[in-house]
N, CA, C and O atoms as CSV, one atom per row, in Angstrom:
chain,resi,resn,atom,element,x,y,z
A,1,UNK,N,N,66.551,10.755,15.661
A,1,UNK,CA,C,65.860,11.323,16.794
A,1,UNK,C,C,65.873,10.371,17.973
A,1,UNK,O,O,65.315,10.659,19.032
A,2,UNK,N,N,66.507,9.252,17.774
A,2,UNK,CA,C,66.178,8.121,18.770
A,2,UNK,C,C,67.205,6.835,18.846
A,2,UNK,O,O,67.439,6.306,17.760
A,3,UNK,N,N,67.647,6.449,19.647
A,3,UNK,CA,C,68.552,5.181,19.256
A,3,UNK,C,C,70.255,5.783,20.281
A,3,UNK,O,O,70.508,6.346,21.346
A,4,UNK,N,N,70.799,5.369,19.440
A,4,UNK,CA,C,72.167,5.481,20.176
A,4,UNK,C,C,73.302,6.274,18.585
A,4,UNK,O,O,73.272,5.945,17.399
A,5,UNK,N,N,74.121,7.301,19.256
A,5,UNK,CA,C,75.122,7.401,18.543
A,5,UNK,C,C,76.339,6.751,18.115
A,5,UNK,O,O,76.343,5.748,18.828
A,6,UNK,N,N,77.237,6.705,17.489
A,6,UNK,CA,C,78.307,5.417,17.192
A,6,UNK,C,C,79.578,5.206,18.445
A,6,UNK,O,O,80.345,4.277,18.697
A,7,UNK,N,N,79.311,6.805,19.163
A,7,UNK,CA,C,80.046,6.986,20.224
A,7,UNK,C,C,79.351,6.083,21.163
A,7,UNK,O,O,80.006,5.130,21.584
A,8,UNK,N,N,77.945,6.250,21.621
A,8,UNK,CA,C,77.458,5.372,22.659
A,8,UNK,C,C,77.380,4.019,22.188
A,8,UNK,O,O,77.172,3.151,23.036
A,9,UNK,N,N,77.538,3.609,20.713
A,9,UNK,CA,C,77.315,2.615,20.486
A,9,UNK,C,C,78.414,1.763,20.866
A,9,UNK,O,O,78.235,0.575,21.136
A,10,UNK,N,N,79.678,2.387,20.902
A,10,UNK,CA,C,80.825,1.470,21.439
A,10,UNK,C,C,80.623,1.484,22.681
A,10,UNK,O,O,80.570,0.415,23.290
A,11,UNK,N,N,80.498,2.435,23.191
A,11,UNK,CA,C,80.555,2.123,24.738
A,11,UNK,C,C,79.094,1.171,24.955
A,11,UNK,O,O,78.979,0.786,26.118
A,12,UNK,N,N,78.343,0.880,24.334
A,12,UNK,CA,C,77.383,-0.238,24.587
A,12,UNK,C,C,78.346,-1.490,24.111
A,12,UNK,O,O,78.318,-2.348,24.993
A,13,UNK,N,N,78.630,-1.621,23.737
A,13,UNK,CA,C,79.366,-2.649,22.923
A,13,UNK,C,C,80.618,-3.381,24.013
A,13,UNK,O,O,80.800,-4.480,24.538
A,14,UNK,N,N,81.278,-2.109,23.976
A,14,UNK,CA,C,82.061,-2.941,25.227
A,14,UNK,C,C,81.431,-3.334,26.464
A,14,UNK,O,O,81.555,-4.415,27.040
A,15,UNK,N,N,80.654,-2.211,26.850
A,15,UNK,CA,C,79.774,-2.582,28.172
A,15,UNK,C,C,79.373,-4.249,28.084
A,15,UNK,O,O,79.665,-5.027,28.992
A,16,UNK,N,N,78.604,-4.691,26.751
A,16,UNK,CA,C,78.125,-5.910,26.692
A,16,UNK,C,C,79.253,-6.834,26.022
A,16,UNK,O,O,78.806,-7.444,25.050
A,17,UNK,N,N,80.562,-7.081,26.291
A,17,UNK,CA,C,81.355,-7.455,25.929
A,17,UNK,C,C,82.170,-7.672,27.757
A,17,UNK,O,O,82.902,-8.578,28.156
A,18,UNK,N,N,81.657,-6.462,28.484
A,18,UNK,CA,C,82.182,-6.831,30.072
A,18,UNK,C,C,80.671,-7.860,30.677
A,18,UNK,O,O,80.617,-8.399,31.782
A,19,UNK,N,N,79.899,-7.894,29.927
A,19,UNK,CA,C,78.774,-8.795,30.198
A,19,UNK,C,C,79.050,-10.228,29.952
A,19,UNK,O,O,78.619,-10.994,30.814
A,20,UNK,N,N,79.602,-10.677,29.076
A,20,UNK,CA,C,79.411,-11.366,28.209
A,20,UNK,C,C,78.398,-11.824,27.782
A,20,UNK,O,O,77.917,-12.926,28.044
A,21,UNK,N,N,77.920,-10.870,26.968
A,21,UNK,CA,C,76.895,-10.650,26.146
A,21,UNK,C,C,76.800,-11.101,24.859
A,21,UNK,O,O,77.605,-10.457,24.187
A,22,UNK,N,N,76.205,-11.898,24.185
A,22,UNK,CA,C,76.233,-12.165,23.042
A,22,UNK,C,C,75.318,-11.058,21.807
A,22,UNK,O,O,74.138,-11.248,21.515
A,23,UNK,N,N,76.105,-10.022,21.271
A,23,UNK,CA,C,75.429,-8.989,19.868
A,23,UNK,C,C,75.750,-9.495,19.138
A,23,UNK,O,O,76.968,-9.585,18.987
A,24,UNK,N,N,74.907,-10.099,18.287
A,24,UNK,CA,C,73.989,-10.511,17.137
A,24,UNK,C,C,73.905,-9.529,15.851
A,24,UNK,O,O,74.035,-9.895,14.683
A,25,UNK,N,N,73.641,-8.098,16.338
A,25,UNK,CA,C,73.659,-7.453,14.480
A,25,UNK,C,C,72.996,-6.268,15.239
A,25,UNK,O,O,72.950,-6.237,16.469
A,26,UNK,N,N,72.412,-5.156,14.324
A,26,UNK,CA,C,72.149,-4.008,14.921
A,26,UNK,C,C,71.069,-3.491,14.134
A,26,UNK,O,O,71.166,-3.546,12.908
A,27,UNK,N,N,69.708,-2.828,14.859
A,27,UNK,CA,C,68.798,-2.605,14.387
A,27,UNK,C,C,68.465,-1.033,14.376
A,27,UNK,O,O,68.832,-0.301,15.295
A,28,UNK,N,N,67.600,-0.480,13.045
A,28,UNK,CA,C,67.493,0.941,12.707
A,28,UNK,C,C,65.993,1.246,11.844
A,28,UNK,O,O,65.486,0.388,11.122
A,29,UNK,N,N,65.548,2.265,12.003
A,29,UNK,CA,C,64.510,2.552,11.715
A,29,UNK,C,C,64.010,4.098,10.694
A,29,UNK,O,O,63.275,4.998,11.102
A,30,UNK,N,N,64.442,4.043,9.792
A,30,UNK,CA,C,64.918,6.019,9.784
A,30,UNK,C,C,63.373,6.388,9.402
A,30,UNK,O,O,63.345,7.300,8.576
A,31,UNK,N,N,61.991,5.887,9.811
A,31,UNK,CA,C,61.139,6.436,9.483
A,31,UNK,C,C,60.003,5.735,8.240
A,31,UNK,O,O,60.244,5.425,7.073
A,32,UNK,N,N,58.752,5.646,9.004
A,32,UNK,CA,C,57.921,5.173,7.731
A,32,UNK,C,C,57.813,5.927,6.559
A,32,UNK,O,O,57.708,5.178,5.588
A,33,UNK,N,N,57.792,7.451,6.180
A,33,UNK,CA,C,57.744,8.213,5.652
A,33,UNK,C,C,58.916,8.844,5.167
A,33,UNK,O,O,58.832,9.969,4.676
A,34,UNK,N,N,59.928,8.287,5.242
A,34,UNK,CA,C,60.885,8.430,4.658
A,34,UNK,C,C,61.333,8.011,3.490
A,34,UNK,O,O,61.815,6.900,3.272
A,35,UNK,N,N,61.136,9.176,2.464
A,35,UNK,CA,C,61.598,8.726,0.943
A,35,UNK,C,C,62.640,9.149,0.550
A,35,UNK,O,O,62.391,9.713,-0.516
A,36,UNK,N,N,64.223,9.259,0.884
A,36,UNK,CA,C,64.929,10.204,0.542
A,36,UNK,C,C,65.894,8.353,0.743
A,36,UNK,O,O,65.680,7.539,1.641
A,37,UNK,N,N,66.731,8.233,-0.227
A,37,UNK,CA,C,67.446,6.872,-0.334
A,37,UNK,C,C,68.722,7.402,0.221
A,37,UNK,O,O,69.556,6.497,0.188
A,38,UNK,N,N,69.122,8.297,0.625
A,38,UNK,CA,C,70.347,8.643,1.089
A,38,UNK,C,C,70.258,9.022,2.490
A,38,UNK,O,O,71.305,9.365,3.039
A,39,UNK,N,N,69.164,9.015,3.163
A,39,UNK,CA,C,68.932,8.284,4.682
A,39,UNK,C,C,69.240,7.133,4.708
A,39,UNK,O,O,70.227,6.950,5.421
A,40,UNK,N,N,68.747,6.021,4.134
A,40,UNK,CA,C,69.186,4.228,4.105
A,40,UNK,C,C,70.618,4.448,4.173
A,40,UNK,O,O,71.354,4.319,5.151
A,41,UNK,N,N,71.050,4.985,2.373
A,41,UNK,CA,C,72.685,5.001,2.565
A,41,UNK,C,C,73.280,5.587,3.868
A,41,UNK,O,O,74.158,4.841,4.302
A,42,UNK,N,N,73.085,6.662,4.614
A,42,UNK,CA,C,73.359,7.339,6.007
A,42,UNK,C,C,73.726,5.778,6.889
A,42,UNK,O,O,74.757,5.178,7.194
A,43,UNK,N,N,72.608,5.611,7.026
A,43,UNK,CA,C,71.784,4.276,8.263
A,43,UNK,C,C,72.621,3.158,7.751
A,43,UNK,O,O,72.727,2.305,8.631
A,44,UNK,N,N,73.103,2.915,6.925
A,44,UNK,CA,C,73.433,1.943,6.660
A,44,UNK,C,C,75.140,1.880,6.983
A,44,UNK,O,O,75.741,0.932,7.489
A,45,UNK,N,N,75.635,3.011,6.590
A,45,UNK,CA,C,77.103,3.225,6.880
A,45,UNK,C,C,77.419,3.096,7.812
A,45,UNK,O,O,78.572,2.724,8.028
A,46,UNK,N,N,76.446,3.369,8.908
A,46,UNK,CA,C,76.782,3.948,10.464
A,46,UNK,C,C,76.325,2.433,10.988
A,46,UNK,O,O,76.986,1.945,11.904
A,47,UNK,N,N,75.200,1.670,10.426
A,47,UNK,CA,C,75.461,0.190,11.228
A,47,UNK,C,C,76.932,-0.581,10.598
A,47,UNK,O,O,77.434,-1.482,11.268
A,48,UNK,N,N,77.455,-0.236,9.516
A,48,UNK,CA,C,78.432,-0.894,9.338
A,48,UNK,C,C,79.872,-0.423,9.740
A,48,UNK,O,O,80.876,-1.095,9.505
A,49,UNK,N,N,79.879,0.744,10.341
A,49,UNK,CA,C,80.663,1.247,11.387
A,49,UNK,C,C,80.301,0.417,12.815
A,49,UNK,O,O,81.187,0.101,13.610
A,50,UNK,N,N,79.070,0.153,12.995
A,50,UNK,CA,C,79.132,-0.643,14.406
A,50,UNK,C,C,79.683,-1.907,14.176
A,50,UNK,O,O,80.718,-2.370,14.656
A,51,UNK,N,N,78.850,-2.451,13.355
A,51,UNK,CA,C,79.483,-3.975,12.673
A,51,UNK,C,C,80.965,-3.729,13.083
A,51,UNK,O,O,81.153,-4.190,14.208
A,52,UNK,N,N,82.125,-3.136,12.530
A,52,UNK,CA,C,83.277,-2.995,12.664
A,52,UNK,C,C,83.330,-2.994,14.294
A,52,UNK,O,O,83.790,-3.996,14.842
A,53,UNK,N,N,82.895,-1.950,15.048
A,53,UNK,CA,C,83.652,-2.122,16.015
A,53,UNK,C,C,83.015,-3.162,16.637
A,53,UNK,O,O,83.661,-3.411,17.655
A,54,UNK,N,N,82.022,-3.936,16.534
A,54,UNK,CA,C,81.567,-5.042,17.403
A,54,UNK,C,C,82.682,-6.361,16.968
A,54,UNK,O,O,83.247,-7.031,17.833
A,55,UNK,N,N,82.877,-6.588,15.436
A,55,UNK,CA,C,84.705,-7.419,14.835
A,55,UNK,C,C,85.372,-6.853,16.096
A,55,UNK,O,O,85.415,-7.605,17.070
A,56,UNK,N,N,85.974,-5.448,16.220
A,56,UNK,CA,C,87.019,-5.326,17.006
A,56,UNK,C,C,86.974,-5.803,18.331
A,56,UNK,O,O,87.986,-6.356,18.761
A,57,UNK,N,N,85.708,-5.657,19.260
A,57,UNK,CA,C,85.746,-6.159,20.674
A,57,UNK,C,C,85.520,-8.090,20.389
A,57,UNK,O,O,85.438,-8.726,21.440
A,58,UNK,N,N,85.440,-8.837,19.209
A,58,UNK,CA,C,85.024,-10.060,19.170
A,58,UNK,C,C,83.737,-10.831,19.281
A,58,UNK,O,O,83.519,-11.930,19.789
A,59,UNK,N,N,82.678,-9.694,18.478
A,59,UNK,CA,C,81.519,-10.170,18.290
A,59,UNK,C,C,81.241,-10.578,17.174
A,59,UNK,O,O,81.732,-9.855,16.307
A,60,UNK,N,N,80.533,-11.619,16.694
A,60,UNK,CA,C,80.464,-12.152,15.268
A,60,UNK,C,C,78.867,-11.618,15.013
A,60,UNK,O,O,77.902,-12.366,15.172
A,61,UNK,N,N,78.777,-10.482,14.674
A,61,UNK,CA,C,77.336,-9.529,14.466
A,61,UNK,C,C,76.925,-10.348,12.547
A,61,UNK,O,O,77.434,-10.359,11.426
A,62,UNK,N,N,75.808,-10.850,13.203
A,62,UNK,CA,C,75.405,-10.788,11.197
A,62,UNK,C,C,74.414,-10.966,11.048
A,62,UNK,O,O,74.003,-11.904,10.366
A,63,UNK,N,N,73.120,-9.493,12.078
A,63,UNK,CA,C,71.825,-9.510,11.638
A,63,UNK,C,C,71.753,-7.825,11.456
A,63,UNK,O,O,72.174,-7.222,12.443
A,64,UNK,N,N,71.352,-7.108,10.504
A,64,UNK,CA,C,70.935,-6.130,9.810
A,64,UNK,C,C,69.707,-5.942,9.940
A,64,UNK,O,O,69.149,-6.330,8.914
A,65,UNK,N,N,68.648,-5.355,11.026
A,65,UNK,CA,C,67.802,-4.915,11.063
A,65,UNK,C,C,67.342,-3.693,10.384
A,65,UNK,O,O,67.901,-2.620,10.611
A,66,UNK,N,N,66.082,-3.821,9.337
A,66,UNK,CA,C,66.506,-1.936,8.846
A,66,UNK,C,C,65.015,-1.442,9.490
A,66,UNK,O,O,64.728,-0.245,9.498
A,67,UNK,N,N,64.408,-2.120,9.846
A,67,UNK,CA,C,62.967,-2.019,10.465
A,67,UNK,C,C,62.213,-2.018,9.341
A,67,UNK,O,O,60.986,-1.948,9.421
């Protein structure tokens, strides 16, 4: 409901890559009330899809926020 998609997430990525910006790792939240373990698995795939493309523009990302 909130945050960025993997599409905006690259284009954040490069944006802060024309910054020179230093990204660090990527943070997510799927809900206090969330008991369903295949949201995490979801959330988790999709930060490690960013992870990847933040490798590809030359960011060394290696903090995993899950909230």
């Amino acid at each position: 409901k909130f945050g960025a998609t993997l599409k905006t997430s690259r284009l954040l990525l490069e944006r802060a890559r024309e910054l020179d910006l230093a990204i660090v790792g990527v943070s997510f939240h799927v809900g206090s009330g969330c008991t369903d373990p295949e949201t995490f698995v979801q959330a988790i795939s999709d930060a490690r899809c960013v992870f990847d493309m933040g490798a590809e523009l030359g960011f060394s990302m290696y903090l995993l926020d899950i909230g």
